[in-house]
Residue frames as a rotation matrix with the C-alpha (Angstrom) as fourth column:
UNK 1
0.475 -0.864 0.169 -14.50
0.048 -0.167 -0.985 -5.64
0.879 0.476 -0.037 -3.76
UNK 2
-0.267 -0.566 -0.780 -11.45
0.948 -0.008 -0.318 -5.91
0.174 -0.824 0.539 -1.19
UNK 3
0.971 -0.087 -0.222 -11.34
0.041 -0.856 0.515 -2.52
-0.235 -0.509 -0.828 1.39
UNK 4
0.131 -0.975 -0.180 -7.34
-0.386 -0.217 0.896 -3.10
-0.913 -0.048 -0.405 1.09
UNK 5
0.993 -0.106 -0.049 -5.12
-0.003 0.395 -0.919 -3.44
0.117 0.913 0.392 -2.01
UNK 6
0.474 -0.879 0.061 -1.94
-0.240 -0.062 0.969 -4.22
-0.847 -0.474 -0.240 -2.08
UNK 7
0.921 -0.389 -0.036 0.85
0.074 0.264 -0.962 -4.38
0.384 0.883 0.271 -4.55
UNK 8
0.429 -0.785 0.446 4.37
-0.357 0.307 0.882 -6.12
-0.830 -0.538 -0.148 -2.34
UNK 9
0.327 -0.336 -0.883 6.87
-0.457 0.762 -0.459 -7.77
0.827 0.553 0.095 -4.01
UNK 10
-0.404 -0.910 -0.091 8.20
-0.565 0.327 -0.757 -8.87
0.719 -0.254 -0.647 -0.76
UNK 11
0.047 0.755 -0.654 7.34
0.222 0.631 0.744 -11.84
0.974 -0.180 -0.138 0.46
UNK 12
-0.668 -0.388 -0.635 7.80
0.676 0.041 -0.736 -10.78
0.311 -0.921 0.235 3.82
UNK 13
-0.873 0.437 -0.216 5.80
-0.418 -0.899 -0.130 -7.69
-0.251 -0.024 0.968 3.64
UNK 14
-0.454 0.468 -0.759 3.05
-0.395 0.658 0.642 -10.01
0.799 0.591 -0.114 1.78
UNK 15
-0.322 0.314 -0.893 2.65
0.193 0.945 0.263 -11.62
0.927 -0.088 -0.365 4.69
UNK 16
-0.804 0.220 -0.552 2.26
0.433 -0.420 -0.797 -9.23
-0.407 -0.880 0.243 7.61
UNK 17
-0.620 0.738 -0.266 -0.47
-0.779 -0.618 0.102 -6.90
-0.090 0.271 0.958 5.30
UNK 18
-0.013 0.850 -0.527 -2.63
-0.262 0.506 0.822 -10.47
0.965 0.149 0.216 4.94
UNK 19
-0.503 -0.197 -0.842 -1.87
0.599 0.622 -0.504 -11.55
0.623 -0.758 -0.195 8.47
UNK 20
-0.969 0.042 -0.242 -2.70
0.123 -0.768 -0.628 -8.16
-0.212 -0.639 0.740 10.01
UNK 21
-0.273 0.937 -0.216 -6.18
-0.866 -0.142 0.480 -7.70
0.419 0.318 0.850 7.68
UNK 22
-0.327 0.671 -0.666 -7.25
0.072 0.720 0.690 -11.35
0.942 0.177 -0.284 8.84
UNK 23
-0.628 0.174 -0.759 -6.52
0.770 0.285 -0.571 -10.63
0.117 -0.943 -0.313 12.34
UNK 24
-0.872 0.256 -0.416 -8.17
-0.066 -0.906 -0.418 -7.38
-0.484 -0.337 0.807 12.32
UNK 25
-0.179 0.910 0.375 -11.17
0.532 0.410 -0.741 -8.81
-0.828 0.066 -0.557 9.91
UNK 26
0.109 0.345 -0.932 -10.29
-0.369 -0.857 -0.360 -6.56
-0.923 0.383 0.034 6.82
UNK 27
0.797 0.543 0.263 -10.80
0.118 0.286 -0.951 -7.55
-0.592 0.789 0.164 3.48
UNK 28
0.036 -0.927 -0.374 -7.16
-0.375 -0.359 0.855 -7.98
-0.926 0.109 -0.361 1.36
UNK 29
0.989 0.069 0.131 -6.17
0.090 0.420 -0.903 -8.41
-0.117 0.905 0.409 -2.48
UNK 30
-0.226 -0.972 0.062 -3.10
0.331 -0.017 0.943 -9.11
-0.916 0.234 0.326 -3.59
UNK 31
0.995 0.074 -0.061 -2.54
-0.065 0.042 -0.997 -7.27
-0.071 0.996 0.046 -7.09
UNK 32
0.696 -0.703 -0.145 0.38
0.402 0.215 0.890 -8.48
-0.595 -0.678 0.432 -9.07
UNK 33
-0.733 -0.680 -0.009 1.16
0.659 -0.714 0.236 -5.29
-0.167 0.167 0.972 -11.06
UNK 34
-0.838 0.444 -0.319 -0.44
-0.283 -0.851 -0.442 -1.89
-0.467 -0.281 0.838 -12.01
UNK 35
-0.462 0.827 -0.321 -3.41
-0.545 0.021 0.838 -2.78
0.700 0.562 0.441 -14.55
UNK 36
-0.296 0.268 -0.917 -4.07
0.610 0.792 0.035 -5.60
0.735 -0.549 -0.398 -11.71
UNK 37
-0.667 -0.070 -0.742 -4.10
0.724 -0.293 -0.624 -3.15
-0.174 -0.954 0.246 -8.74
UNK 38
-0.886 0.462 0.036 -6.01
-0.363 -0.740 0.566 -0.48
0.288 0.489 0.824 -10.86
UNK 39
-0.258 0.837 -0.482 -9.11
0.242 0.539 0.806 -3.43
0.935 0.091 -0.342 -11.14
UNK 40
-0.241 0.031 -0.970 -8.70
0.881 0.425 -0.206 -4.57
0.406 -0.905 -0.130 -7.37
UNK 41
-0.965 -0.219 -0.143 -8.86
0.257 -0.697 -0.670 -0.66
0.047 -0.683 0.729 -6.34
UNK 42
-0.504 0.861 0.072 -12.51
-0.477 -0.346 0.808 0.00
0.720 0.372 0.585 -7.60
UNK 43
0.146 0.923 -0.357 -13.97
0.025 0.357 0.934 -0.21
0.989 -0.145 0.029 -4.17
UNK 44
0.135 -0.957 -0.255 -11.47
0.701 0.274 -0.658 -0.21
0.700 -0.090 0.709 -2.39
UNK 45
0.995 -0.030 -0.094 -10.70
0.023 -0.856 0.516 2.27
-0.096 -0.516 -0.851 1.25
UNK 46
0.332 -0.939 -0.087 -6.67
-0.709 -0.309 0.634 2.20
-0.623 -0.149 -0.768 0.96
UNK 47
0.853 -0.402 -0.333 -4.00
-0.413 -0.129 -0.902 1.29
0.319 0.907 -0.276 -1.49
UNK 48
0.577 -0.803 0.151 -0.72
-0.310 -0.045 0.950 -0.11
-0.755 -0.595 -0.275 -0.06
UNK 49
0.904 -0.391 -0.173 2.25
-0.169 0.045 -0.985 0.03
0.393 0.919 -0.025 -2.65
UNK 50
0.497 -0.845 -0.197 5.79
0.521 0.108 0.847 -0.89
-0.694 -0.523 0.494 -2.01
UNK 51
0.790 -0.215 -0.574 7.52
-0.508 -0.754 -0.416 2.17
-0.343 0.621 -0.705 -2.98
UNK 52
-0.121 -0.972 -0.201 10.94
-0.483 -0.119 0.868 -0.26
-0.867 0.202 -0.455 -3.92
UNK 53
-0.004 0.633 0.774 9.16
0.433 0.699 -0.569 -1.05
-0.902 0.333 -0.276 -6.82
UNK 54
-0.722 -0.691 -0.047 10.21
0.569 -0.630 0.529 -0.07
-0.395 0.355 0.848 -10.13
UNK 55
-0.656 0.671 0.346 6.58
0.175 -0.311 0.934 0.86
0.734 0.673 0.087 -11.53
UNK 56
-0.295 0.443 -0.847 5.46
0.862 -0.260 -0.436 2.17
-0.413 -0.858 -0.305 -7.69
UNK 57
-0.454 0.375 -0.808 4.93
-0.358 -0.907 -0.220 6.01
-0.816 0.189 0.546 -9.07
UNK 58
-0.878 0.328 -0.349 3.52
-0.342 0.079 0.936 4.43
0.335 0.941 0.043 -11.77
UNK 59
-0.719 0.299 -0.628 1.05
0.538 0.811 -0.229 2.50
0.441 -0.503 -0.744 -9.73
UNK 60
-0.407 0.329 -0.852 0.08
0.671 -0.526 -0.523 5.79
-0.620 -0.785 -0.007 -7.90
UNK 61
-0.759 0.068 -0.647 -0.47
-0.381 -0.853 0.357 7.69
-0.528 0.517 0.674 -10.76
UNK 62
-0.672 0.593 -0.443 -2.98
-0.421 0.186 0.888 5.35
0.609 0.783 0.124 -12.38
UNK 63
-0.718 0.213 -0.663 -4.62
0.695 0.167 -0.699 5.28
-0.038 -0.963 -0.268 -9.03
UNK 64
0.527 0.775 -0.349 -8.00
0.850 -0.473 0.233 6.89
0.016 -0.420 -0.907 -7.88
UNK 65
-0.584 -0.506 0.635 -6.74
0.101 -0.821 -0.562 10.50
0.806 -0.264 0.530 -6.60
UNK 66
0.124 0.206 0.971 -9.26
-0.849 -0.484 0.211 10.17
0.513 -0.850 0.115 -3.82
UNK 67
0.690 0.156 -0.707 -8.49
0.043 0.966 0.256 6.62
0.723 -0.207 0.660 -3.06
UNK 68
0.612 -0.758 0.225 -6.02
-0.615 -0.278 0.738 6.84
-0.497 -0.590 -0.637 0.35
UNK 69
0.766 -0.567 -0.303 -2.43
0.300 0.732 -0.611 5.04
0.569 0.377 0.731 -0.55
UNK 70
0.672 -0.282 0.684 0.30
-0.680 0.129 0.722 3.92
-0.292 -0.951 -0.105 1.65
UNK 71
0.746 -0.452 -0.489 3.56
-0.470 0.164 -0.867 3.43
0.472 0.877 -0.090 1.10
UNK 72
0.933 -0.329 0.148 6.51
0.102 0.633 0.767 1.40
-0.346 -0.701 0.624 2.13
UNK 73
0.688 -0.725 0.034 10.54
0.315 0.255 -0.914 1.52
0.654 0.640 0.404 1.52
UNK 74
-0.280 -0.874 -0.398 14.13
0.951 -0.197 -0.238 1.10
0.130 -0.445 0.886 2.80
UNK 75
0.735 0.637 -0.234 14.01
0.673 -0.729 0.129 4.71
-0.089 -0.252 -0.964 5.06
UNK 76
-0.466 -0.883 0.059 17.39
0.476 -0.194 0.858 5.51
-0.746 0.428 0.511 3.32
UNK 77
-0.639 0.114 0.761 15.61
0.760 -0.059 0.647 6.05
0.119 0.992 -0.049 0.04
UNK 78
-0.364 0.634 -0.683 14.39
0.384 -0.565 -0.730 9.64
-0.848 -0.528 -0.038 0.88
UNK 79
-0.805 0.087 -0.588 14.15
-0.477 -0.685 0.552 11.00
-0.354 0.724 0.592 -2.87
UNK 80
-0.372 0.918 -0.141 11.02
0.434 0.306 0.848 7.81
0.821 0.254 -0.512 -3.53
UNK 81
-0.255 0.583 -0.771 9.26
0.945 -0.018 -0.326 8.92
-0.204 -0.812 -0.547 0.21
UNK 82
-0.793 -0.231 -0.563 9.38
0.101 -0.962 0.253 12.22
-0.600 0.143 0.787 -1.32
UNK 83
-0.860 0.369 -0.353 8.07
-0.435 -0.167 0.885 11.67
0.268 0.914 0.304 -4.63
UNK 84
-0.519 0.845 -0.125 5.29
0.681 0.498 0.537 9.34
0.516 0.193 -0.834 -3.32
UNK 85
-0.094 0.571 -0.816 3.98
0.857 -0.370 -0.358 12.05
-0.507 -0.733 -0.454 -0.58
UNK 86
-0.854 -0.401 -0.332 4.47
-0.017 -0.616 0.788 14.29
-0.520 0.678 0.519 -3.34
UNK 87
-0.577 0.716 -0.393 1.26
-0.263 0.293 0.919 12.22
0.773 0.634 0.020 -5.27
UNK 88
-0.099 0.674 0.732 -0.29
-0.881 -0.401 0.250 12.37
0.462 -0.621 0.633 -1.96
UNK 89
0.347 0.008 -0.938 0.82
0.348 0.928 0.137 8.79
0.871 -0.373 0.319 -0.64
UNK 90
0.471 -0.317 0.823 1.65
-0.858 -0.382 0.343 8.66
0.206 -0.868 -0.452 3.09
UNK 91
0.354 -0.910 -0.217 5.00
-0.378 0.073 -0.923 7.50
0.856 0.409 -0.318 2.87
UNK 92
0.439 -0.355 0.825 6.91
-0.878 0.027 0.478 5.55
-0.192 -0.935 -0.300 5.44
UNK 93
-0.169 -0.982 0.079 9.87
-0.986 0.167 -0.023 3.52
0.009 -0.082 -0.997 6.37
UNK 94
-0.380 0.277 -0.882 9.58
-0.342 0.844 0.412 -0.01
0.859 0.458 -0.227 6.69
UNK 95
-0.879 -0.270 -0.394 10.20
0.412 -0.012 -0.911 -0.15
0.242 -0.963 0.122 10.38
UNK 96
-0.855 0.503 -0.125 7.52
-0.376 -0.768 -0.518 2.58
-0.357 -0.396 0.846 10.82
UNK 97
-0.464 0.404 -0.788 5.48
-0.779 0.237 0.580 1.14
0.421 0.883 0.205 8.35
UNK 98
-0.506 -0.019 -0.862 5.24
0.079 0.995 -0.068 -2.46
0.859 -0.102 -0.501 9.88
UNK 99
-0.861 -0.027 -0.508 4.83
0.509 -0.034 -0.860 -1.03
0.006 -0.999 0.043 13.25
UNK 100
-0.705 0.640 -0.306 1.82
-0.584 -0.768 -0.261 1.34
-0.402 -0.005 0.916 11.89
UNK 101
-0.866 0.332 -0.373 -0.03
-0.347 0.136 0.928 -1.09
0.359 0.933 -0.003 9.84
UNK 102
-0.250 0.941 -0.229 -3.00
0.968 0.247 -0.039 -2.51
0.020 -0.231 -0.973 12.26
UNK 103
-0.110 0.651 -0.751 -3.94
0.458 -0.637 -0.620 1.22
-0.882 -0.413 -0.228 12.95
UNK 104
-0.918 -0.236 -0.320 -3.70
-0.281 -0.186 0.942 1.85
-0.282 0.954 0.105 9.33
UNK 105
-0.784 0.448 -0.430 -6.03
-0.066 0.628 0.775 -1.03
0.618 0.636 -0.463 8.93
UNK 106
-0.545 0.662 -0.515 -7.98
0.838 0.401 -0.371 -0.51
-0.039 -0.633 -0.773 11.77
UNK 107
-0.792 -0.217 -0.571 -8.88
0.126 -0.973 0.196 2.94
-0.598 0.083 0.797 10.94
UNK 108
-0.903 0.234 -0.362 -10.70
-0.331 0.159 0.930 1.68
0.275 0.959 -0.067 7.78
UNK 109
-0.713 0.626 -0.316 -13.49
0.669 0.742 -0.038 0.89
0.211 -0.239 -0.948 10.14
């Protein structure tokens, strides 16, 4: 099974979490929604959700609880960064996000 899961809609995002895992040698699924990401997680070291999803807290909730997860969203939107560190997701802007993700992924070693 992948080490990383991921559930993006944006293709932009999409493409830095597979770019970063190849350069860094980590193992990446795309899932494209929750019953999909659920499968892909079952092995899985980290989760990455885009919190501007409408069925993100859903996503997290039908998640592992010990499975890490890592979020992502517009760093306006403090009431979702809330709710997701709330279900134990470590939450972050996009900006912050983008800029954190090899040590995210490099960690996982």
């Amino acid at each position: 099974m992948a080490r990383v899961v991921y559930l993006c809609s944006d293709l932009l995002f999409t493409s830095k979490i597979r770019e970063t895992a190849k350069q860094l040698g980590a193992d990446v699924a795309v899932a494209r929604d929750v019953p999909s990401l659920v499968a892909a997680a079952g092995g899985a070291a980290l989760a990455i959700i885009d919190l501007r999803r409408p069925d993100a807290m859903a996503a997290i909730d039908a998640l592992p609880r010990e499975l890490a997860k890592v979020g992502f969203i517009d760093h306006e939107r403090t009431d979702v960064i809330d709710a997701a560190r709330d279900r134990g997701v470590r939450a972050y802007a996009k900006g912050k996000f983008a800029s954190e993700l090899p040590s995210l992924l490099a960690a996982l070693d």
